[in-house]
DRENLOVEX-796261 format. One record per residue: x, y, z of N, C-alpha, C in turn; residue number from 0; residue in three letters. Coordinates in nm, 2 decimals, padded with zeros to 4 digits. Example, Ala and Ser with C-alpha at 12.3 -4.5 7.8 and 13.67 -1.06 7.14 Angstrom:
<torfis>
+--------+--------+--------+--------+--------+--------+--------+--------+--------+-----+--------+
!   n_c1 !   n_c2 !   n_c3 !  ca_c1 !  ca_c2 !  ca_c3 !   c_c1 !   c_c2 !   c_c3 ! num ! residu !
+--------+--------+--------+--------+--------+--------+--------+--------+--------+-----+--------+
!  01.32 ! -00.57 !  00.78 !  01.23 ! -00.45 !  00.78 !  01.32 ! -00.33 !  00.78 !   0 !    ala !
!  01.28 ! -00.22 !  00.71 !  01.37 ! -00.11 !  00.71 !  01.29 !  00.00 !  00.79 !   1 !    ser !
+--------+--------+--------+--------+--------+--------+--------+--------+--------+-----+--------+
</torfis>
This chain:
<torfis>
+--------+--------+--------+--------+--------+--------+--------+--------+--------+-----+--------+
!   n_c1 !   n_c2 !   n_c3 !  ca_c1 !  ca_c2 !  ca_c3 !   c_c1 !   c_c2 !   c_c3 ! num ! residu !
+--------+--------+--------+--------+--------+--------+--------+--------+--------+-----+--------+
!  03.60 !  07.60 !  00.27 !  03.71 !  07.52 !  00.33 !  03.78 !  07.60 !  00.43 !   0 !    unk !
!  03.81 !  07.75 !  00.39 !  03.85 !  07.82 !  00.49 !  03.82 !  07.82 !  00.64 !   1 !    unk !
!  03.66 !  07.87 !  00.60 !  03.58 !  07.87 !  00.75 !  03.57 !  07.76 !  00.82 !   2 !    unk !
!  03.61 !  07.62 !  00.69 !  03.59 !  07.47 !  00.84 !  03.69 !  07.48 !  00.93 !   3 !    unk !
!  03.80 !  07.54 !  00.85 !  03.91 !  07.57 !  00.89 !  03.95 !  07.60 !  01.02 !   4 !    unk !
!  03.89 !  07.75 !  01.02 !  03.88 !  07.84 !  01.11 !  03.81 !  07.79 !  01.23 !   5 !    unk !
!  03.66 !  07.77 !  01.19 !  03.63 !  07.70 !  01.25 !  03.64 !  07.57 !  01.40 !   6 !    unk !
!  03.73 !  07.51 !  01.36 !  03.78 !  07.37 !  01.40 !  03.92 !  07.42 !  01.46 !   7 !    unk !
!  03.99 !  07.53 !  01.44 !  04.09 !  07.57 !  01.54 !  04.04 !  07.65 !  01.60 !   8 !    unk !
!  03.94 !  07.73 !  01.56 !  03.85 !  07.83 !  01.73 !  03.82 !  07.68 !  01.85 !   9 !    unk !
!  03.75 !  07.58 !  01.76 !  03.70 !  07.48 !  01.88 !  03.83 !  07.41 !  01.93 !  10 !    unk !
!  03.93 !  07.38 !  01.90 !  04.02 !  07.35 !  01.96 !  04.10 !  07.43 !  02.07 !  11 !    unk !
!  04.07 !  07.59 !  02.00 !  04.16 !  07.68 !  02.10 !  04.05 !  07.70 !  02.20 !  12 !    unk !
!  03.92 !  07.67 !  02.20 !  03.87 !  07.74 !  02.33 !  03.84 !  07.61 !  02.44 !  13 !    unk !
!  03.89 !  07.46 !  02.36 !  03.88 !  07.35 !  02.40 !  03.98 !  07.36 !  02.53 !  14 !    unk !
!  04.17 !  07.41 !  02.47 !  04.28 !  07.38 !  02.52 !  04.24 !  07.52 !  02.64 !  15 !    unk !
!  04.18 !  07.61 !  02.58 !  04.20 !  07.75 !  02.73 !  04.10 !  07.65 !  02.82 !  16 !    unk !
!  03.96 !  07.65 !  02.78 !  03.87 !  07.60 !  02.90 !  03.97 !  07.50 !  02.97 !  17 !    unk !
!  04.05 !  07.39 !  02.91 !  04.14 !  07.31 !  03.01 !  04.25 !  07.40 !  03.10 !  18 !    unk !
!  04.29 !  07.46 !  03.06 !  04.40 !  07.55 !  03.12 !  04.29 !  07.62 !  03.21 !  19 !    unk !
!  04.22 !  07.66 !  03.24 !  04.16 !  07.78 !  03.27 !  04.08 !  07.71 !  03.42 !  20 !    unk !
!  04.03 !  07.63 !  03.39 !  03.94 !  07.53 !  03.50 !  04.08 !  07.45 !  03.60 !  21 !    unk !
!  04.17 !  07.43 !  03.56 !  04.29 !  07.33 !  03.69 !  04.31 !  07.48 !  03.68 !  22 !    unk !
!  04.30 !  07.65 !  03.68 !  04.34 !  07.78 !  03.71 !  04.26 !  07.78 !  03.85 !  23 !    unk !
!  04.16 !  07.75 !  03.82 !  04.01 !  07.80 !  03.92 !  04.01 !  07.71 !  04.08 !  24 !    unk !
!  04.11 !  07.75 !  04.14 !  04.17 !  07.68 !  04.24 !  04.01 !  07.65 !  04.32 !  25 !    unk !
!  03.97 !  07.77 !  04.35 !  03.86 !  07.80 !  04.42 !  03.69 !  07.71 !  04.42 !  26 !    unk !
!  03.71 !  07.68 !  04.26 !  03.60 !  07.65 !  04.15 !  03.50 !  07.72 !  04.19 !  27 !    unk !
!  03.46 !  07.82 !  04.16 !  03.41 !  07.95 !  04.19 !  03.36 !  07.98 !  04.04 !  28 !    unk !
!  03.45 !  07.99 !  03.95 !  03.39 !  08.00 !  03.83 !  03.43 !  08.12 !  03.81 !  29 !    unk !
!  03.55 !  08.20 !  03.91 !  03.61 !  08.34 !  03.89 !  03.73 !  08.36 !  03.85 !  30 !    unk !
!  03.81 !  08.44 !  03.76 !  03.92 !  08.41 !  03.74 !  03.99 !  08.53 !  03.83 !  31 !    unk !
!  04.11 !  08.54 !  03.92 !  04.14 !  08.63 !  03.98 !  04.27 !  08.70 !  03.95 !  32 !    unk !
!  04.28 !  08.79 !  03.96 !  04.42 !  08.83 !  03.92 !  04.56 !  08.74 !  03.95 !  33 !    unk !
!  04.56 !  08.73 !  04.02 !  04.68 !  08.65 !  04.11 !  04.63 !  08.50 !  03.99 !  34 !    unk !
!  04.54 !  08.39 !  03.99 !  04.52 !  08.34 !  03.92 !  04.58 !  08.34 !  03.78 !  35 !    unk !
!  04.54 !  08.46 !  03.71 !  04.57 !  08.48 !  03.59 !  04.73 !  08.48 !  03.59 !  36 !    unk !
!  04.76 !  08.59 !  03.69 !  04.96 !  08.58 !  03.62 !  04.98 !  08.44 !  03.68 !  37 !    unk !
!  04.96 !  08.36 !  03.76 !  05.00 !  08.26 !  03.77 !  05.00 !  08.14 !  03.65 !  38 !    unk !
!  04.89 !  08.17 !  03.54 !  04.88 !  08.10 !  03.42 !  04.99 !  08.18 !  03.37 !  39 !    unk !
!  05.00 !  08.26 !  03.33 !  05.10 !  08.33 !  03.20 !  05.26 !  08.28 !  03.24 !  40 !    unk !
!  05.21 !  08.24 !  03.34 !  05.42 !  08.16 !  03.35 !  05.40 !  08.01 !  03.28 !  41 !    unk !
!  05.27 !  07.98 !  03.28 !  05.28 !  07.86 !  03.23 !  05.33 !  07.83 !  03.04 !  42 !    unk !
!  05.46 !  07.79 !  03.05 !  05.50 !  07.77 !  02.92 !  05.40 !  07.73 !  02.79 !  43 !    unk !
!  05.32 !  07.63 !  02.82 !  05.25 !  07.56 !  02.76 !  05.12 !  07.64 !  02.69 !  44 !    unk !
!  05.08 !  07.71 !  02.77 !  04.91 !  07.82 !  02.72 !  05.01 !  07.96 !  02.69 !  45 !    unk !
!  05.13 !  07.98 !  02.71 !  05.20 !  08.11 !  02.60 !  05.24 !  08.03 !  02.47 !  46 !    unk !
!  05.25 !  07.93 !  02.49 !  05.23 !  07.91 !  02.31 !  05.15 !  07.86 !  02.23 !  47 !    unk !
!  05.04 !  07.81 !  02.31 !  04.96 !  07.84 !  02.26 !  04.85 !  07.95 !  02.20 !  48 !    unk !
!  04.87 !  08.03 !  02.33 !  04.83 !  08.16 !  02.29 !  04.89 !  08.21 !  02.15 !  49 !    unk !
!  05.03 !  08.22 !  02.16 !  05.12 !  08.28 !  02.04 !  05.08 !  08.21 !  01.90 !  50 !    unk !
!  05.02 !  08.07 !  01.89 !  04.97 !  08.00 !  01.84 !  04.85 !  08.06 !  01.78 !  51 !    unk !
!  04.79 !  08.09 !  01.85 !  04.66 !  08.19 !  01.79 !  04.65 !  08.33 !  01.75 !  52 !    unk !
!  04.76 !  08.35 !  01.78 !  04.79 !  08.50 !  01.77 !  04.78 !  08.62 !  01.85 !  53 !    unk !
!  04.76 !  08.57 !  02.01 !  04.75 !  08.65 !  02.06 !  04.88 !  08.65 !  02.16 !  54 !    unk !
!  04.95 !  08.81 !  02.16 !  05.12 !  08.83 !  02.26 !  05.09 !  08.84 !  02.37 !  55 !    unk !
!  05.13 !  08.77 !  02.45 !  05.13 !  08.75 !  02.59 !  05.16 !  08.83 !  02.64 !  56 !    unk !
!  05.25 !  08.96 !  02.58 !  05.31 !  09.04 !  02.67 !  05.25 !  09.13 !  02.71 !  57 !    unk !
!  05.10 !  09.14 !  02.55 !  05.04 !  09.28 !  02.52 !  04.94 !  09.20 !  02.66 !  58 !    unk !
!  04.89 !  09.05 !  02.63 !  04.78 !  09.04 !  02.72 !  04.80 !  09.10 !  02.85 !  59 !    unk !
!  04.92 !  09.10 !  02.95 !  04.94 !  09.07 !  03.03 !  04.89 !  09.26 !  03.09 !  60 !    unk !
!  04.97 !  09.35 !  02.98 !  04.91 !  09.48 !  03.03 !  04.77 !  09.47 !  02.97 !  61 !    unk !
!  04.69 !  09.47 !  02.88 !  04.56 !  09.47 !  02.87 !  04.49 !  09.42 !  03.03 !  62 !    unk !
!  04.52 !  09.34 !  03.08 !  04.44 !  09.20 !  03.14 !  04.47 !  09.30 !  03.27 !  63 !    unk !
!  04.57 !  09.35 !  03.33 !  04.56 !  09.46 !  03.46 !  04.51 !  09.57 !  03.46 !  64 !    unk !
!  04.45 !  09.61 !  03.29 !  04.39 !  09.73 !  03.30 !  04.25 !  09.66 !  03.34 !  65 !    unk !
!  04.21 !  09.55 !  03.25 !  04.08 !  09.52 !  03.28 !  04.06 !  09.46 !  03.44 !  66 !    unk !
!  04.14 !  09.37 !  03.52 !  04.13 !  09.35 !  03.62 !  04.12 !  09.45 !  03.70 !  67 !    unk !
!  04.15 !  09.58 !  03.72 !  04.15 !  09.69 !  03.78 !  04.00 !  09.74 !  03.79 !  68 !    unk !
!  03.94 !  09.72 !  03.67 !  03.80 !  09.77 !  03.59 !  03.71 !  09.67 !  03.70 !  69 !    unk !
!  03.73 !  09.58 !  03.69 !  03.64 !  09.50 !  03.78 !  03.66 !  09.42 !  03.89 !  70 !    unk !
!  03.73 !  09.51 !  03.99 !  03.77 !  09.48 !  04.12 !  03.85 !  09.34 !  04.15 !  71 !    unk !
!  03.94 !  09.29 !  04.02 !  04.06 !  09.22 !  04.01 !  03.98 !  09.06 !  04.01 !  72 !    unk !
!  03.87 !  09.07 !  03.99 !  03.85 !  08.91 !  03.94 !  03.72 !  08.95 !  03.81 !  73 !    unk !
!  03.69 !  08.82 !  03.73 !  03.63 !  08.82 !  03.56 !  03.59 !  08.68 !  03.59 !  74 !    unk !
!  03.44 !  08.61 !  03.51 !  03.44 !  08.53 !  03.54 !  03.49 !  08.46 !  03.42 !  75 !    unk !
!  03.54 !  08.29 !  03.43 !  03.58 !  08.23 !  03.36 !  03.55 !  08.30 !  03.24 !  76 !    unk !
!  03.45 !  08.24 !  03.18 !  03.40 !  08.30 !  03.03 !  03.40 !  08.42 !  02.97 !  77 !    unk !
!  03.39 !  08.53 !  03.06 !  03.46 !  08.65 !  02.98 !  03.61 !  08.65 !  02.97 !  78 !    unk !
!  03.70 !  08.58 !  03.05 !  03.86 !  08.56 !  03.03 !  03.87 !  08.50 !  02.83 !  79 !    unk !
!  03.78 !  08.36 !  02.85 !  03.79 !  08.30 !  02.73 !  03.71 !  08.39 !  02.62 !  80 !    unk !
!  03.65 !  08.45 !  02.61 !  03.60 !  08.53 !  02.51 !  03.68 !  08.65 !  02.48 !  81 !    unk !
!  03.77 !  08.72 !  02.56 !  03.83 !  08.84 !  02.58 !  03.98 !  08.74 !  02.49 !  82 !    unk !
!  04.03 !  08.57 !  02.48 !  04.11 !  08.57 !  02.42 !  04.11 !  08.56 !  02.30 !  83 !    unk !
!  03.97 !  08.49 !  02.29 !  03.93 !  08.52 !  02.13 !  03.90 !  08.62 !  02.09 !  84 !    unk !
!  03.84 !  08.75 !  02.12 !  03.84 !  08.79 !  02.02 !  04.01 !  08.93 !  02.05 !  85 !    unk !
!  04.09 !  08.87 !  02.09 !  04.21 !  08.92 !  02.08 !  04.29 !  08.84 !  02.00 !  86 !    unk !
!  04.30 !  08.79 !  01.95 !  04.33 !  08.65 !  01.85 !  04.40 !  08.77 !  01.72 !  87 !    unk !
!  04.50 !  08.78 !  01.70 !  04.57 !  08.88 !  01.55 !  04.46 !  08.82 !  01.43 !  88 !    unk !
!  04.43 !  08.71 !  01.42 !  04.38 !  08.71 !  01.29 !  04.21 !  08.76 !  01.29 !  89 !    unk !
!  04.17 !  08.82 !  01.39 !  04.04 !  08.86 !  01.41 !  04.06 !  09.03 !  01.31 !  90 !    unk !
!  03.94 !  09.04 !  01.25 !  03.97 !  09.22 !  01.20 !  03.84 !  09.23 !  01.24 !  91 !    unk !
!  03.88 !  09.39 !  01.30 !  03.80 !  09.49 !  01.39 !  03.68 !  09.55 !  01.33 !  92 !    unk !
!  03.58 !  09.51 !  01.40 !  03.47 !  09.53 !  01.38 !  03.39 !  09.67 !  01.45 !  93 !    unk !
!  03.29 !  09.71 !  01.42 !  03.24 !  09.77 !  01.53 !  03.15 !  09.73 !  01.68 !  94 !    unk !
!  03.11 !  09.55 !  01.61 !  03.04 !  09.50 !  01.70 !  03.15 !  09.46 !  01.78 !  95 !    unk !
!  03.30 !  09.39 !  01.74 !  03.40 !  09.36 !  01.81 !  03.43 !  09.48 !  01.91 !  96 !    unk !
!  03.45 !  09.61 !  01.85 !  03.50 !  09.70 !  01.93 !  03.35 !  09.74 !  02.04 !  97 !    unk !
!  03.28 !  09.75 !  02.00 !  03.14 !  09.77 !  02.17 !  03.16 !  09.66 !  02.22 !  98 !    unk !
!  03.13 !  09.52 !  02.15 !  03.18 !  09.42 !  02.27 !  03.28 !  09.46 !  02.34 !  99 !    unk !
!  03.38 !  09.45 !  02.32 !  03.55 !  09.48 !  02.37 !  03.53 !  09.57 !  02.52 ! 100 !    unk !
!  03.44 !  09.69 !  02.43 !  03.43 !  09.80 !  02.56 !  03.36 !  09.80 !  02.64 ! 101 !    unk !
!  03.27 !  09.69 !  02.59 !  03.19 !  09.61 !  02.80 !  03.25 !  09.59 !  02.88 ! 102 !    unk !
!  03.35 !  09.51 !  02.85 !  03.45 !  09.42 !  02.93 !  03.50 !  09.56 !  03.01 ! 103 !    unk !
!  03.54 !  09.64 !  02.93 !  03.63 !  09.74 !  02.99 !  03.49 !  09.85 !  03.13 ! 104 !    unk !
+--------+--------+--------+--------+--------+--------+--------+--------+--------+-----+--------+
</torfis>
């Protein structure tokens, strides 16, 4: 019952980012850009949801400029959304989480 659980709010949280994330994609390009991204983090609405899932907006915000730096300041949509899940607090660190993690990077 747990996992339906879990389950069924991962598909809702990646339902609500893909909506947030696509009206982001000014361009529709399919890239998310830096300038892009802090333009979402002011939006009230996806910081609480974020917070909602457990992930701090404040921490994302330095994470997300180290990684933007890493890859010449744009990520395409879907590694943004994968990078929030698996930054999600209630996720516990794996070693396949942590080599994934450090692709990105």
């Amino acid at each position: 019952a747990e996992a339906e659980k879990e389950r069924i709010h991962v598909a809702s949280l990646k339902e609500t980012l893909s909506d947030v994330m696509a009206s982001l994609d000014a361009d529709l390009d399919e890239y998310v850009t830096q300038a892009e991204f802090n333009s979402l983090l002011v939006k009230p609405e996806l910081c609480r949801t974020l917070m909602s899932a457990g992930i701090d907006c404040v921490d994302l915000v330095d994470i997300m400029n180290f990684i933007f730096q890493q890859h010449r300041g744009k990520l395409p949509v879907s590694a943004v959304l994968e990078l929030f899940m698996q930054l999600r607090g209630s996720n516990v660190a794996t070693v396949k989480a942590l080599v994934d993690f450090r692709r990105l990077l």
